[in-house]
C-alpha positions in Angstrom: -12.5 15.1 18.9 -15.5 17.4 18.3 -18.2 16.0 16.0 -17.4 18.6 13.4 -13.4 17.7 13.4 -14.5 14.0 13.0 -16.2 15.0 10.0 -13.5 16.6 8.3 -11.6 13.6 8.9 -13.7 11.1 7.4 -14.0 13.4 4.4 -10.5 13.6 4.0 -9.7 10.1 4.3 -12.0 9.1 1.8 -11.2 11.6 -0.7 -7.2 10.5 -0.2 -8.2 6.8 0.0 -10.0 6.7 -3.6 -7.7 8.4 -5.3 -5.6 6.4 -7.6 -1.5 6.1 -6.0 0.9 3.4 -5.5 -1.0 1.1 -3.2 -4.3 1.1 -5.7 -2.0 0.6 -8.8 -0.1 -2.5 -6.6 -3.6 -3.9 -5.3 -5.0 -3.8 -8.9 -1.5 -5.6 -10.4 -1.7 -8.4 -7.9 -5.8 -8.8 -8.5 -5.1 -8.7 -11.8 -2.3 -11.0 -12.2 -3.5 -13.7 -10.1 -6.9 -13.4 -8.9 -9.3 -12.3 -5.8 -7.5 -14.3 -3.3 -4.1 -11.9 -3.8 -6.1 -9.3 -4.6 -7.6 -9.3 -1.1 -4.3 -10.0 0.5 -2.3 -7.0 -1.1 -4.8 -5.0 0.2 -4.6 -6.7 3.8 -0.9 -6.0 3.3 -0.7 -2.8 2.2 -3.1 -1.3 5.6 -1.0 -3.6 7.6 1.6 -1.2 6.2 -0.6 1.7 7.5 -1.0 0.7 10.7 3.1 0.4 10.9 3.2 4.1 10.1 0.3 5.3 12.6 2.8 3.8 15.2 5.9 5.0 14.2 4.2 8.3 13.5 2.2 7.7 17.2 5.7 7.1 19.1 7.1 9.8 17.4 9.7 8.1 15.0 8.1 9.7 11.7 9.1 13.1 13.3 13.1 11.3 13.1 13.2 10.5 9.8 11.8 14.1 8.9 14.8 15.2 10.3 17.3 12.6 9.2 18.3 13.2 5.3 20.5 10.2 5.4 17.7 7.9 7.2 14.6 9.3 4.4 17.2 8.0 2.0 18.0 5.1 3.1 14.7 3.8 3.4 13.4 5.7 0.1 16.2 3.6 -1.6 15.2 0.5 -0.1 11.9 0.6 -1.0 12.6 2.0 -4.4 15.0 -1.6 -4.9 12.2 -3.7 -3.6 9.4 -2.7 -5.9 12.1 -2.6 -8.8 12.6 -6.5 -7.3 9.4 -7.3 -7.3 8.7 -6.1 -11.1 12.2 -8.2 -12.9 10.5 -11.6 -10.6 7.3 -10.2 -12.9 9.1 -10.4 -15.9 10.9 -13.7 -15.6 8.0 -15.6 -14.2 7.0 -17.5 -16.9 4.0 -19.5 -15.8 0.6 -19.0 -16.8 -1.8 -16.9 -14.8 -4.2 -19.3 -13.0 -8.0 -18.2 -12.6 -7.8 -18.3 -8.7 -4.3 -17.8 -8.3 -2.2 -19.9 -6.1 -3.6 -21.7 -3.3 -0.1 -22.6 -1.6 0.0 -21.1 1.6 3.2 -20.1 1.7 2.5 -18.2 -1.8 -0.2 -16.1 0.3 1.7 -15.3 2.9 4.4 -13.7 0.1 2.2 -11.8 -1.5 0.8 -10.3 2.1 4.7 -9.8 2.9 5.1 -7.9 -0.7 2.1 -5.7 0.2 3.3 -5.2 3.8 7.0 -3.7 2.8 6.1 -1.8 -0.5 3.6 0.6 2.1 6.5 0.0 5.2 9.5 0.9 3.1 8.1 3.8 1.4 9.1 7.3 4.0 6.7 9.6 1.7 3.4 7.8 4.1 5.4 7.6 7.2 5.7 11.6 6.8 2.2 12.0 5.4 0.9 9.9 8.4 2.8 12.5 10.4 1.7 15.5 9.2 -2.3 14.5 8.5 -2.8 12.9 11.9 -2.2 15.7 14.2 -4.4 18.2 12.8 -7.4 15.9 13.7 -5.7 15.7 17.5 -7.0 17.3 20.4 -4.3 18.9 21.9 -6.6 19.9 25.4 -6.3 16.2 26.0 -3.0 14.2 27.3 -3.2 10.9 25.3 -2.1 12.3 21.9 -0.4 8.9 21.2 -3.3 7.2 21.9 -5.5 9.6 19.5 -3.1 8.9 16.4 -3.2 6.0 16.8 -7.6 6.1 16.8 -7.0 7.8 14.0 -5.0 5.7 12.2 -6.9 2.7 13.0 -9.5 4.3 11.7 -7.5 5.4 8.2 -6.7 2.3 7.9 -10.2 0.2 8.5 -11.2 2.9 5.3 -8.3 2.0 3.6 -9.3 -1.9 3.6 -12.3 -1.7 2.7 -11.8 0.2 -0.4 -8.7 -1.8 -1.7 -10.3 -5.4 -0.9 -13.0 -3.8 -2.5 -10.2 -3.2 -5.7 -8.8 -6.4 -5.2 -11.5 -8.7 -5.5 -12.4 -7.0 -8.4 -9.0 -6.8 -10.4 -9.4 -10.5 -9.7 -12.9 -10.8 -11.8 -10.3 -9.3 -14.4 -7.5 -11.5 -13.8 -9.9 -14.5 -14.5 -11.1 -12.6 -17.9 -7.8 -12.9 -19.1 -7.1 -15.8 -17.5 -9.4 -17.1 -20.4 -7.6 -15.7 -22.7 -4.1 -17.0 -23.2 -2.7 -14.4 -25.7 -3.5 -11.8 -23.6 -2.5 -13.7 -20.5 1.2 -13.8 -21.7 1.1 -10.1 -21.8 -0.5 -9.4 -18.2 3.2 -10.4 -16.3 5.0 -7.5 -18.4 2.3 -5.1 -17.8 2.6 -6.4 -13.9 6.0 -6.2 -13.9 6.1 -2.6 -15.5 3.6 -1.1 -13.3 6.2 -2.5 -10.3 9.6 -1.1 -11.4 7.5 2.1 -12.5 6.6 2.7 -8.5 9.9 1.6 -7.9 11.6 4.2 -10.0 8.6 7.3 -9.0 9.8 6.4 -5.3 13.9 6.8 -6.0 13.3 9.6 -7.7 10.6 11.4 -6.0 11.9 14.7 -3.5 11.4 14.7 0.3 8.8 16.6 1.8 
């Protein structure tokens, strides 16, 4: 890739990276709700999601479920139930918000799961992934797959390090108000809200 096209693509990933969308507003929830530790692994989870969707897009499967109304749906649908799934558990959880969060393993490797599906199960990346990697590609050269998938590694090292960034400190918030009970029994509504909202935004949004 010439130095200039690098350039542009760094700029671009940043400037889509920071700006506020699903996987900042799920990163922020989980930070929030139950501290640094899940903050971190959301985040983790959500570019493990990335890197999913730099292979499918890599291989060429993206370019299928462009095509494919009855594929987009099915996954948009999906997706759209799981967040909606993952706000009611918000709701009827009814335990208190610990300052650390949960130190059970298998609790961390859930919430790493949760992060990992919302970003796989959502067809609007898997299509932007397909149409922002290629124009960085240097069609002279022969290993295309291999480029996207540069590329995406790339995206997604960015992506990271801004969210753990977010994470870890949604969880500084998250232990504010773990210290404050009355406001602590509100945070799994507003959790839980900002879920089935992405949920619904996802059934409802048009393909591209």
């Amino acid at each position: 890739m010439a130095g200039s096209n690098w350039v542009l693509f760094v700029v671009a990933s940043w400037a889509l990276i920071i700006t506020p969308g699903p996987d900042m507003l799920y990163v922020i929830s989980r930070g929030v709700s139950q501290g640094r530790a899940a903050g971190l692994l959301s985040a983790v989870g959500v570019t493990t999601g990335l890197l999913v969707h730099t292979t499918f897009a890599a291989l060429g499967l993206s370019a299928l479920l462009h095509t494919s109304a009855l594929l987009f749906a099915a996954i948009k649908y999906l997706g759209a139930a799981y967040l909606v799934y993952l706000g009611v558990r918000a709701f009827l959880d009814k335990e208190a918000i610990g300052v650390q969060g949960s130190k059970v393993p298998a609790a961390m490797r859930t919430i790493y799961t949760q992060g990992l599906l919302s970003n796989v199960l959502n067809p609007k990346v898997a299509l932007f992934f397909l149409a922002f990697l290629p124009q960085f590609v240097d069609g002279s050269e022969r290993n295309i797959p291999l480029q996207m998938v540069a590329l995406g590694l790339v995206f997604s090292l960015f992506g990271v390090l801004f969210l753990s960034a977010v994470g870890l400190s949604s969880g500084q918030i998250g232990s504010w108000l773990a210290a404050r009970p009355a406001l602590a029994g509100k945070l799994r509504w507003i959790t839980g809200g900002v879920l089935v909202a992405l949920g619904v935004r996802l059934a409802v949004s048009r393909r591209v």
